[in-house]
N, C-alpha and C positions, 0 to 999 in steps of 0.2 A: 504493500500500500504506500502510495506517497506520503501521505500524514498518518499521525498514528492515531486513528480513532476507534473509540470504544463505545459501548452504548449509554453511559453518562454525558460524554461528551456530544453525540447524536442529542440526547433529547433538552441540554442547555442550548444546542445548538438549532433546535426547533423553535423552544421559546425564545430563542434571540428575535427570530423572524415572526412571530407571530405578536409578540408585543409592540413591536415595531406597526403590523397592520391593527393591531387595539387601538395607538394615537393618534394615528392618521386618519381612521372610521373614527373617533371617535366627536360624539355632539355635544363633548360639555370639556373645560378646562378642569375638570378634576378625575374624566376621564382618560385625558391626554396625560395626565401627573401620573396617574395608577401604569399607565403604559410604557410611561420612562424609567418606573420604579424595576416594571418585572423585566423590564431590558437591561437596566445594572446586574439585579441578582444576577439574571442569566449571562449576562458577560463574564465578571468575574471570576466564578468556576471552570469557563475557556482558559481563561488568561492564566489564572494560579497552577502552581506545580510545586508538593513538596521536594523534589529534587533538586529543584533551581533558585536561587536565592535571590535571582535577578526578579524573574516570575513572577514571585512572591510579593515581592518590594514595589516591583509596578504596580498590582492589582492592589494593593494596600493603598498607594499612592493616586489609582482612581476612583478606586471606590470613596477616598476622603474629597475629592474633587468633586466628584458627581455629587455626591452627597447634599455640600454645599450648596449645589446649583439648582440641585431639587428644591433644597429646603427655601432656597429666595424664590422659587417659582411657585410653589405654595402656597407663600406669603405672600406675593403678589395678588394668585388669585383668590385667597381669604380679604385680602383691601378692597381686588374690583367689586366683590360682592356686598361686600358693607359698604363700599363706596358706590353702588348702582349707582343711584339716580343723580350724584355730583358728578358732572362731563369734564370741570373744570383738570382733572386727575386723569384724564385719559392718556396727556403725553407724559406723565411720569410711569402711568402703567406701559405702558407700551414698552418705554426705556426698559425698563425691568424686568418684563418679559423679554425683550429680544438680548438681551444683556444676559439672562439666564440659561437660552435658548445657546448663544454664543459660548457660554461658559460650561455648556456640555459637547459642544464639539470642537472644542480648539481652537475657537478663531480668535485673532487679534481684538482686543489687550488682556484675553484672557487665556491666554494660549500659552504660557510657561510650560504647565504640566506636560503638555503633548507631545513634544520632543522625547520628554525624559523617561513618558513612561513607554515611546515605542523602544528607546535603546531597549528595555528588557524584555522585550515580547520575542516569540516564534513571528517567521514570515506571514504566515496565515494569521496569526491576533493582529499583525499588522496591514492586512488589506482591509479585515473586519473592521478594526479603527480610521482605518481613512478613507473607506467606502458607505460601507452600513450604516456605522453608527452615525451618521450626517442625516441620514433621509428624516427621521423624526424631530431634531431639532429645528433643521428646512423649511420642513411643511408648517411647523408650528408657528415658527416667525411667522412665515408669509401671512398667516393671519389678522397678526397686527404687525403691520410693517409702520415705522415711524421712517418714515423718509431721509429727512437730512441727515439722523444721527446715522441711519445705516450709509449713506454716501462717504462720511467719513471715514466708518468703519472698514469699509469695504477697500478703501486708498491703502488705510493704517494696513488691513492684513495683505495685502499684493506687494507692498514697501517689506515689512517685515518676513516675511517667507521668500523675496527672494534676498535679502541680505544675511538675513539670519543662514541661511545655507551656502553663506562664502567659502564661511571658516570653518566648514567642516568634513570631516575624514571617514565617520562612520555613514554608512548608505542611505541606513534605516532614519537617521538624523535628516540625512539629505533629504529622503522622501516625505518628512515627516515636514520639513519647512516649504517644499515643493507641492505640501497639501493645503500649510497654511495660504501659503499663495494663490492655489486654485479656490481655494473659500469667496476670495474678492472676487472671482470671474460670479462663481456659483451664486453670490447673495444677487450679486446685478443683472442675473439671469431670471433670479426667480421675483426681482423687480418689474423685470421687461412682459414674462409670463410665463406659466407652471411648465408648459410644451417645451421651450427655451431651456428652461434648466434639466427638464429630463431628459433632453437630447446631451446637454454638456454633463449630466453628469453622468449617463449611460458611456458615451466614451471615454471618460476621465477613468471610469472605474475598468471597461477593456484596456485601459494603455496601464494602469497601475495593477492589475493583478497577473498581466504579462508580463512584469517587471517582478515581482512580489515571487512571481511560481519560477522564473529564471533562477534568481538568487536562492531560492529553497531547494534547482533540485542542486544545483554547484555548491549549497553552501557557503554563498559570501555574504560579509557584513560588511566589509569596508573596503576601500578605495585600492589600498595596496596589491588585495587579493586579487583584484583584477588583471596586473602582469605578473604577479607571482604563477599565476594557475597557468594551467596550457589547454587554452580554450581553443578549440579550433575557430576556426577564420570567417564562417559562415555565422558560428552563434555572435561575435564581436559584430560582427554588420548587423544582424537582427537588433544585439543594442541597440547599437546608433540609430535604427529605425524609429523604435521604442522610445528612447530619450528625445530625440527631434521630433517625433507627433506629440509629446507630454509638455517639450515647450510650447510647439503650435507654430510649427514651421510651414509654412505654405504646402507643400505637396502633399502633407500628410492628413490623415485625418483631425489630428488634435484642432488643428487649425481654423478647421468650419465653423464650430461654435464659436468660438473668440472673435472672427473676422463678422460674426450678424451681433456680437454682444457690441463689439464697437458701431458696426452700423449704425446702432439703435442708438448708442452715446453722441456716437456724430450728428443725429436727425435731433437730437436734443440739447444739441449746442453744451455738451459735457465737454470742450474739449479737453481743460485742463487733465480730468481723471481719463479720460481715454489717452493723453501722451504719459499719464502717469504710469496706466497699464501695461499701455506697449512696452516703455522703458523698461520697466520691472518681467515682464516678458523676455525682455534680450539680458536680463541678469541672470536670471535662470537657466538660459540658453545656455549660456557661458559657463556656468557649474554643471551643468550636464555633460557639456563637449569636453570638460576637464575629465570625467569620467573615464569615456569614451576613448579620449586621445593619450591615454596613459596606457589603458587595454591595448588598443592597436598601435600605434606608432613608437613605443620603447621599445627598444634593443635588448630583451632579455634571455636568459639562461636555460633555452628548452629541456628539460627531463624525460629521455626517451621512454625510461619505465611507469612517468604519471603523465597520465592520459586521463580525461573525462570519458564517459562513454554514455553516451544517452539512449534510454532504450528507444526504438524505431514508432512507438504510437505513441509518446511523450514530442518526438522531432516531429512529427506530423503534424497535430494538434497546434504546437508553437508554430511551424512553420503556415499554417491556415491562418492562425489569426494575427500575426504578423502579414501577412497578405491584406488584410481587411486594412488593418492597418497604413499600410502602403496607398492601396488602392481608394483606401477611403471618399478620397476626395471627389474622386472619377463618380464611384457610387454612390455617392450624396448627391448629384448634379442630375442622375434621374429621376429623383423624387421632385421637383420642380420644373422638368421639362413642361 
């Protein structure tokens, strides 16, 4: 099996998904809370592992995070309800909510934790963290969206995810600032409208768990390991695929969403935050290609005895959805003929 699962791990891993569809169906903000609640429990017991100390320490360290962000979400809506019929309260509720909303998936200014506790995760808790666990704080925002404050927000977390991922050596770090950064594209998506965002973040989550299943079945966490290994020549170019659609390089798929999210900022006289995006777009570029260009272009020490060897329906599988990926753009262009 490529991960190791057991039937504990099967049925946290049921209610991760099924709590997830509780807050998004759900018609009341205290049933959106109950649904955030049984998606911690069920995360946790993913992520924890008496073996690992690392594990261990993460999942301690989000469960006190989440916690927090529950508990002000709560509170919040324990005020909107005593507060019903004062409207005067509505933009400090909103702040509150989408500030609590933020504070369960890692977005900027509340994003410290997120970095630290992917360093200790498995590849797989780390797709789940920078995939999944987004959709119900997303949906929740969009609810009450408070406009200006999330515009700033949204600058704050594209600035910070791609600088916060300059100075860094570990991958899972890298990726981890490389989601902070997608959050800015994802909030001004679901600004623009619900279609919009599920389109970006249906590909955001193909180009990141190509990435995520790479690194799990080779085994790498960090930067070095990439010319240290003797990866053959085909999977380094799949990289480079992979990381150039995740920045949103024209040819590639990543690209599509980003180039209608700007559209839509240009037809609205954004341009300030649309050159901020771009910008912060080509800084990310730039830590990816550092990746990338260390894999392939170093002069190092081949070891005829280690070899990688990947099984034949594992290269297949990659090698199709890297294809998707490639080709993306071409096949996006027919859903609009």
């Amino acid at each position: 099996m490529m991960f190791n699962i057991n039937s504990n791990k099967m049925f946290f891993f049921f209610i991760l998904i099924f709590s997830t569809l509780i807050s998004i169906s759900s018609n009341s903000w205290i049933g959106c809370w109950i649904g955030l609640e049984i998606n911690l429990l069920s995360f946790i017991p993913l992520i924890t592992s008496s073996k690992n100390l690392m594990k261990s320490e993460a999942s301690l360290k989000y469960f006190l995070t989440q916690s927090i962000a529950s508990i002000n979400f709560l509170f919040t809506i324990l005020l909107k309800m005593i507060l019903m019929k004062n409207f005067e309260l509505n933009f400090l509720i909103s702040i509150l909510i989408n500030s609590s909303m933020m504070m369960k998936m890692g977005s900027a200014p509340f994003h410290f934790w997120f970095p630290i506790i992917i360093e200790g995760l498995s590849w797989l808790n780390c797709l789940i963290l920078m995939s999944w666990q987004k959709i119900t704080p997303m949906i929740l925002m969009s609810y009450y969206i408070n406009k200006n404050f999330l515009l700033l927000i949204m600058m704050t977390n594209t600035i910070i995810g791609a600088v916060g991922g300059l100075n860094q050596i570990s991958l899972r770090k890298i990726l981890a600032f490389s989601s902070i950064n997608n959050l800015g594209w994802m909030m001004s998506s679901i600004m623009i409208s619900e279609n919009l965002w599920m389109l970006y973040f249906l590909t955001y989550s193909l180009m990141i768990s190509l990435l995520c299943f790479f690194f799990h079945i080779l085994n790498i966490y960090f930067i070095n390991q990439m010319f240290i290994f003797n990866i053959n020549f085909m999977l380094k170019f799949l990289f480079l695929i992979n990381f150039l659609s995740l920045g949103g390089l024209p040819p590639f798929l990543g690209f599509f969403p980003k180039w209608m999210i700007i559209n839509f900022m240009l037809m609205n006289k954004l341009y300030i935050m649309s050159f901020i995006f771009m910008m912060m777009s080509l800084i990310t570029l730039f830590f990816y290609i550092r990746i990338i260009y260390s894999c392939i272009l170093f002069n190092y020490l081949k070891l005829k005895w280690f070899k990688i060897f990947l099984k034949n329906n594992y290269l297949y599988y990659i090698l199709f959805f890297n294809l998707i990926s490639l080709m993306g753009m071409i096949i996006s262009t027919m859903f609009f003929i």
